[in-house]
N, C-alpha and C positions, 0 to 999 in steps of 0.2 A: 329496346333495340330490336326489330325487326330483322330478322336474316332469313334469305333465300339458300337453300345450299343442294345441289342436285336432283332438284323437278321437288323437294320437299319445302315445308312451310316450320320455321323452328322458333321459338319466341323462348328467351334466356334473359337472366340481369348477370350485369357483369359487379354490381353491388352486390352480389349475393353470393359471387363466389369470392369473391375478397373476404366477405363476410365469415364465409366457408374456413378459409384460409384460418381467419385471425382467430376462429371461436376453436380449432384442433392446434394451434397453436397453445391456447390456452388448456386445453384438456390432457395435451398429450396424444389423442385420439389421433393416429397417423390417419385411418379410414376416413375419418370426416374430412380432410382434408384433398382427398381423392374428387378428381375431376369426374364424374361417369358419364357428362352431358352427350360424350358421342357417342356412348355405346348404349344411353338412352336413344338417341336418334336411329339407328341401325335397327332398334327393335320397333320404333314405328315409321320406318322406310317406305310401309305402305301409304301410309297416310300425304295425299302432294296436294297441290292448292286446289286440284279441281277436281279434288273428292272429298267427302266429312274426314274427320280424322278423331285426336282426342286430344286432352290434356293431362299430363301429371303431375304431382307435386310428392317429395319425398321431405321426412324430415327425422331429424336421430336429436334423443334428447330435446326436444321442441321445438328446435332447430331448423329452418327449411334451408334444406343443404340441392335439393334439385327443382326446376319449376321451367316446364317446358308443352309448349304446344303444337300443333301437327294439323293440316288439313284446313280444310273451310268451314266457316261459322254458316253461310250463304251464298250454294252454290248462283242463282242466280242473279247475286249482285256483287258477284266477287269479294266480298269480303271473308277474310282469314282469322281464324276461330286465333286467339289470343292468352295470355296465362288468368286474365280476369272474366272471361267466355266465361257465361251464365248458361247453365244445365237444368235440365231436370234430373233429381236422383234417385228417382225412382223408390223403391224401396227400401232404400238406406234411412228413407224418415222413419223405417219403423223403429229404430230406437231413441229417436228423437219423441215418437209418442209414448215410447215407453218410460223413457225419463219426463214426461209432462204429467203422465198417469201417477208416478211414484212420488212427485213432489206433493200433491194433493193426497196420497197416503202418507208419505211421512208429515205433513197439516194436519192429521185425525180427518179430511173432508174423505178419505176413503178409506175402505182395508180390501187386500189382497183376497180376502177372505168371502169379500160381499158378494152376494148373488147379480149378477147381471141383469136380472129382473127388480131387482129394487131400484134403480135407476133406468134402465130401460123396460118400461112394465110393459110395452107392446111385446119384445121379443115373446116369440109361444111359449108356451108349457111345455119343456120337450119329457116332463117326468124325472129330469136329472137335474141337481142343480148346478150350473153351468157358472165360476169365477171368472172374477177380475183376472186373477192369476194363469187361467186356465185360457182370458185370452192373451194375455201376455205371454205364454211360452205355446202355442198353437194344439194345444192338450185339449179344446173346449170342445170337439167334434162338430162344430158348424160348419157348414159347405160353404165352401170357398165360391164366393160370387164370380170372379175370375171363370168360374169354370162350367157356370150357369148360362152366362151371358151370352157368349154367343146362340141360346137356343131361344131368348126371348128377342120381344122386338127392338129392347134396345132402348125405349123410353122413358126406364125408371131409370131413378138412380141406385145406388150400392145399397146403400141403407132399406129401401123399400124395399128392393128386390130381397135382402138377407131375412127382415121379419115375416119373408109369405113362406118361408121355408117350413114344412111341418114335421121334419124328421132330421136325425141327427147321421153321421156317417158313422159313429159309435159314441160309446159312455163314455162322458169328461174323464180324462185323467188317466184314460185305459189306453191309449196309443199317440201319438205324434202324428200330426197331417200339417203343415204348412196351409195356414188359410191368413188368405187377406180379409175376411170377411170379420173376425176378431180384431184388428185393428181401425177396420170403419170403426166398429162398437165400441172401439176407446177413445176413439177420437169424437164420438158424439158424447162419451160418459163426462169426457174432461170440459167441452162445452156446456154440457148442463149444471154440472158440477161448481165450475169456475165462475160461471156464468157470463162469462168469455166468450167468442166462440174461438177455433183451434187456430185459426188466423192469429187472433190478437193476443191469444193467450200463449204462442210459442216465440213469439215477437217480445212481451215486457218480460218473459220468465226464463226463455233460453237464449234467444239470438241476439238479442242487445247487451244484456249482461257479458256474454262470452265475446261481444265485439265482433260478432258474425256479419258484418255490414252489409253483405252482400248477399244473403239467405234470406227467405220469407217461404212462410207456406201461402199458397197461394190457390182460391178456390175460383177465381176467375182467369183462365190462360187466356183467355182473348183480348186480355188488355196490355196495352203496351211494357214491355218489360226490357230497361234497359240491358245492352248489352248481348240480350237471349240470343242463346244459337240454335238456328232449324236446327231439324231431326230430319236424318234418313234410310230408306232400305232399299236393297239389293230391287233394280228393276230391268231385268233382263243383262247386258253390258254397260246398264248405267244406272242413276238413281234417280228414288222416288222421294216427296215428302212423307212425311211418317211421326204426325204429332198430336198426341190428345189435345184438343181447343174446346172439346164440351164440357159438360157439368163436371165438378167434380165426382170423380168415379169409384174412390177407393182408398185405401189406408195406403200404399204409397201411390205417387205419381203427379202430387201435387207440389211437392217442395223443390223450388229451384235456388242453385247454389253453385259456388264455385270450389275447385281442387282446394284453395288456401283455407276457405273456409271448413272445409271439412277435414283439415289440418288441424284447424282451430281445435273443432269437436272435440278429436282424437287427442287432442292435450290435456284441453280438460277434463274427461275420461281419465288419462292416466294419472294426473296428478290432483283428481279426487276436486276439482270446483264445483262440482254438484253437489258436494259435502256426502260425509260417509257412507246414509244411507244410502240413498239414490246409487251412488257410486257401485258400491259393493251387491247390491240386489242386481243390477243391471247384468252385472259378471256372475251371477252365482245362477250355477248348473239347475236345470229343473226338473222336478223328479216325479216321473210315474205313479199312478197307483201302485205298482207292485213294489217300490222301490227305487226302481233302477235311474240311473238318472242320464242325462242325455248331454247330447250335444250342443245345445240349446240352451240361453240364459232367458233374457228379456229383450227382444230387438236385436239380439246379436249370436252370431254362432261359434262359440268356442271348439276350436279344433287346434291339429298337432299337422305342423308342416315341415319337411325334412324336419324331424326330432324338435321342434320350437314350437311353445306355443302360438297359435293364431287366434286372434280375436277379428272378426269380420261379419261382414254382410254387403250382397250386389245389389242391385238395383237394376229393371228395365223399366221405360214407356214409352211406347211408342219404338222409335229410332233410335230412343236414350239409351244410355248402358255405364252403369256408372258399379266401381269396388271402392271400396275403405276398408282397410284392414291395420292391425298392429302387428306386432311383434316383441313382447314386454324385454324378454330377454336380452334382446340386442337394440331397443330405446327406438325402435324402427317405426314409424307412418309412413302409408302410402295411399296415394288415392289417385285413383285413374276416369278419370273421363270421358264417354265420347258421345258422338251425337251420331252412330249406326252403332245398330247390333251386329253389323257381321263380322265384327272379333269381337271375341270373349278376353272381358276384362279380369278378368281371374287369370287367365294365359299370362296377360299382359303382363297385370302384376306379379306376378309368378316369378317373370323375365328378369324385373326390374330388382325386387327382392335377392337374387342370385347374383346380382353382380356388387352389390352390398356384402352379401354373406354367402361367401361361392360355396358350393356343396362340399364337404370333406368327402375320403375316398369310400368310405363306409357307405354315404348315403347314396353313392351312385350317381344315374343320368336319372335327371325326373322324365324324360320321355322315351327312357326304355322302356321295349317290353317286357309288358309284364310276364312273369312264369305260366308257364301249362298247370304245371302241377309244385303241389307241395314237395319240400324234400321227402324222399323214401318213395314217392307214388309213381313210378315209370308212366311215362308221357306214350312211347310207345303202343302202351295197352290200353288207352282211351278211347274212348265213342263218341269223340267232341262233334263230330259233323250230325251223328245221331240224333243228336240230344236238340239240337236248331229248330224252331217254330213258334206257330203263336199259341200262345196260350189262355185262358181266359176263367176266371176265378169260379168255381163251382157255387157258392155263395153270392156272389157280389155280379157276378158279368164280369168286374176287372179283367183289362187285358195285358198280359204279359209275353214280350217278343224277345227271346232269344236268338240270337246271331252268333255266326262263326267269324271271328276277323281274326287273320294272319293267324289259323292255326289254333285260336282263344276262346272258350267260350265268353259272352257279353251279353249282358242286358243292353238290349239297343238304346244307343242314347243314353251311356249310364256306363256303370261300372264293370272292369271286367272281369270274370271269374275263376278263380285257380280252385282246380280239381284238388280233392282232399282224399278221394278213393276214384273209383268209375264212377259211383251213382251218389257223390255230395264234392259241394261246389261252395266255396267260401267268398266273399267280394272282396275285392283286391283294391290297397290304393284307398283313398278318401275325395274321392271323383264324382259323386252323384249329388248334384245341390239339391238343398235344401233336405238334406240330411245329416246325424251328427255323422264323425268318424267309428261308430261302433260297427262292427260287419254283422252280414246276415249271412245264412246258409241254406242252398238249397237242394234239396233232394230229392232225387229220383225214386219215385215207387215202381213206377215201372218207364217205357217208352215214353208213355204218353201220360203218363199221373207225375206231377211234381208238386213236392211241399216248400213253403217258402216261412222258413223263423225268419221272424222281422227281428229288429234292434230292442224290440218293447218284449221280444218274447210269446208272439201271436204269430199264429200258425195258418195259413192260410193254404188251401187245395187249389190248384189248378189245374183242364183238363186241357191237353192238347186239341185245336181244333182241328176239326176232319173235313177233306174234303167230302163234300154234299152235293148233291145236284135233287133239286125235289122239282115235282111234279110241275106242270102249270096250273091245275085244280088243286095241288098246296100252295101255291104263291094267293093265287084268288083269297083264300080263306085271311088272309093278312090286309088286305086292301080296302082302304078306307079313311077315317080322320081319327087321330086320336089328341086329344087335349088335358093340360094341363093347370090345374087352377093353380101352383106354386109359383108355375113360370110366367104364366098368363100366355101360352103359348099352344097354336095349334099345328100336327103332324100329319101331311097327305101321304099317303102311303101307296103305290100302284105297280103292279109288276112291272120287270123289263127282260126279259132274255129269260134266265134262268137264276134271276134276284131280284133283290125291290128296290125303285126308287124312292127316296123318299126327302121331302122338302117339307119348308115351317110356310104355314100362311103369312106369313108378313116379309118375306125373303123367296118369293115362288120361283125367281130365274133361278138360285140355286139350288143344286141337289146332290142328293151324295147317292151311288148305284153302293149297295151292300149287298156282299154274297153269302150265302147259306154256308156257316161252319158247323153246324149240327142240326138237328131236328127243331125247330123253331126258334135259333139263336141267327144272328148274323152280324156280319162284321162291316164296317171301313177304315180301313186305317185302326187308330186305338180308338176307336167307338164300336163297342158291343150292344146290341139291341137283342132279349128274348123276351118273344111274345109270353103271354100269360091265357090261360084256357077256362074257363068255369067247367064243372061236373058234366057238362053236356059236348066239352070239346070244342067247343065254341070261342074263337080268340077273343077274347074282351079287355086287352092291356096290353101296355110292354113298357118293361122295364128298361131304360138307357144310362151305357154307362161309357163313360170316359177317364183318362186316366185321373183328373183330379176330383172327381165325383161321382161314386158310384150310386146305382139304382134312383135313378129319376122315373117316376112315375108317370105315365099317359095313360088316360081311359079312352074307351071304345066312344067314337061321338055320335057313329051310324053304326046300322049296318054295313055289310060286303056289297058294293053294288052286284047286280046281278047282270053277267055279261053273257046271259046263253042267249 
């Protein structure tokens, strides 16, 4: 049944809330029995026919108790995205590789334990040896392709691109980085392995069995796919298309699927039809060299949401934007949908979740502000405006931007931080994706020196950047080509004003102006670039780094032209 209801687009079965009805009848369960369809509607109000919108599907005890749609599938042919609208989900398949990887460990065809190089013997020598395990809980220190790619030209695929890599961002097992680039590598390990490739092997072993009818991983998107719905983004006052159609590019972004079906998953999941191993490995926490164990299982992120467990993972590509999460305690799935990024499907389901299990008075408003400070630490005596700037890792280039908002200190884009004294700062809240919920702290050594304890217990320096202004016979000394045999990419570099432009040969209309925050270091945005000097003073390198990969290496490919 189709309904139109105030400039929005809603898609409901009226079998399904009869359904609703008769199954809390049977349970007792007064909740199930509860309408929420319109107060689902009210939180995707934005979503009208002639903009994308999304889908959700909710369900308690395996039950789909909500299933409703929003927006357009096709803005230029008017068609209205629907409850069976086909998605991309992004990176929600990474636990579907991780459940493909574990079945073929619990066969003997693998162990958790095996080197990465024994099945993939091109990957380098990084001197450490690098697990299965290590890529399944993102512990393996490979650089996330993700984060490469925009500096080369674009023409290899994920997999190429990962094995030219010759250095790691650290030692396996020693800290937590979120990389897609460990799940391309399992999704080739399970093709060579299976002797399948990942297409067909998650099709006879996951998605048929579980009666996922309408899921496929799929490495071809330019072939016709019933149902699919465009992708899009924000284009001025209106919208663009926004869909990966190339090669396949990466451990998610390849699997399309629908809300009901990732209903499916989430059932199967909790009532163990992957059988115990797989089951329980999937959910079980992963643990550091040192110990400590994370946030983080296999493909999924175990976290605590007002006081409940959460089991989850998001997903983008493209325009896609897709949540799955549970809630064991209260028998809760949900799964939201959409075909733009410009709501956050975490918010969403957030929304959604809440009017299921409204917050008791303890937990508060989730969109309070948060505290200035700890109990005991007067707010009044704080130097929060002080403390505001970029920062940039003494070791790494990393860059880190702290912000004042409404009074708070914040990691921009991240979490925000309640004062524990004047000079240490705790993270507040379990806001920063792709992170567990363990907090970090950070500390002030002076104005402008801050320490930051990660979650793993690593300590990292950063130095506040200074305003610079250098010479024009300093800029000179930087100008030239620098290349990269890892990326296959090369770096024009040439002054402009009182900073450098700098652009890749294979991308010349773009370029990014970066301005001097220290004596050979420069900035744009969270991209840090310091030059590198030989015995003679002489620039010969530079080091680039961005927030999800630090020190990418270039060497000098000329000299400095000479412009006297």
């Amino acid at each position: 049944m189709n309904l139109r209801t105030t400039g929005q687009y809603r898609q409901t079965s009226v079998s399904l809330l009869a359904a609703s009805v008769f199954i809390a009848l049977l349970t007792g369960t007064a909740a199930l029995a509860q309408d929420k369809t319109s107060e689902i509607d009210k939180i995707f109000s934005w979503a009208t026919p002639t903009s994308p919108g999304c889908i959700c599907a909710v369900s308690r005890q395996g039950n789909v108790i909500a299933k409703t749609a929003y927006g357009s599938a096709d803005l230029e042919r008017d068609v209205l995205l629907n409850t069976q609208s086909v998605l991309d989900a992004g990176s929600v398949v990474k636990q579907f590789v991780a459940a493909a990887t574990l079945l073929l460990v619990e066969e003997g065809k693998l162990s958790l334990s095996d080197d990465v190089r024994k099945h993939i013997p091109q990957l380098p020598n990084y001197g450490h040896k690098i697990t299965i395990d290590h890529l399944l809980t993102h512990t393996s220190g490979i650089r996330d392709w993700t984060g490469i790619l925009p500096l080369t030209a674009g023409n290899e695929d994920a997999l190429t691109l990962i094995l030219r890599q010759r250095s790691l961002n650290f030692v396996p097992g020693a800290e937590f980085s979120y990389s897609n680039s460990g799940y391309v590598l399992l999704k080739e390990i399970v093709a060579r392995t299976s002797g399948m490739s990942f297409e067909d092997f998650t099709r006879k072993r996951l998605f048929e069995p579980l009666g996922m009818k309408n899921t496929a991983y799929h490495t071809n998107l330019r072939k016709t796919i019933r149902n699919r719905s465009m992708a899009y983004e924000k284009d001025g006052a209106g919208w663009k298309l926004a869909m990966k159609l190339d090669n396949d590019r990466g451990g998610g972004g390849a699997m399309l699927s629908t809300a009901d079906d990732l209903l499916i998953w989430n059932d199967a999941l909790t009532n163990g039809r992957l059988g115990k191993y797989v089951t329980e490995t999937l959910h079980k926490p992963a643990t550091l060299n040192n110990g400590r164990k994370l946030g983080y299982a296999r493909g999924l992120f175990l976290d605590t949401y007002r006081g409940t467990r959460e089991i989850w993972h998001s997903g983008g590509a493209g325009g896609y934007s897709t949540w799955l999460g549970r809630y064991p305690e209260h028998g809760l799935s949900i799964a939201v949908m959409c075909n733009t990024d410009a709501m956050s499907t975490t918010a969403l389901a957030h929304r959604i979740y809440a009017l299921y299990v409204p917050a008791t008075s303890d937990q508060g408003n989730e969109n309070a502000l948060p505290p200035i400070a700890a109990e005991g630490v007067d707010p009044a005596g704080l130097e929060v405006s002080s403390r505001a700037g970029m920062f940039f890792s003494e070791s790494t280039g990393e860059p880190l931007r702290l912000v004042v908002d409404r009074g708070r200190l914040r990691v921009a884009g991240g979490p925000a931080l309640v004062a524990q004294s004047n000079d240490r700062f705790k993270r507040w809240g379990s806001v920063l994706t792709f992170m567990s919920g363990d907090e970090f702290e950070l500390q002030y050594l002076s104005k402008d020196q801050v320490e930051l304890k990660s979650m793993e217990g690593k300590t990292t320096r950063y130095r506040r950047a200074q305003a610079y202004t250098p010479k024009a016979d300093d800029l000179q000394a930087f100008t030239g080509r620098f290349g990269s045999d890892e990326l296959g990419s090369v770096l024009q570099i040439e002054p402009k004003g009182d900073g450098l432009l700098m652009r890749l040969d294979h991308a010349p209309a773009k370029s990014l102006e970066f301005k001097a925050i220290d004596t050979d270091t420069f900035q744009f945005s969270g991209i840090i670039v310091r030059f590198r000097r030989d015995k003679t003073g002489k620039v010969v390198a530079l080091d680039l780094s961005n927030p999800v990969v630090p020190n990418i290496k270039f060497t000098r490919l000329n000299a400095p032209a000479n412009r006297s």
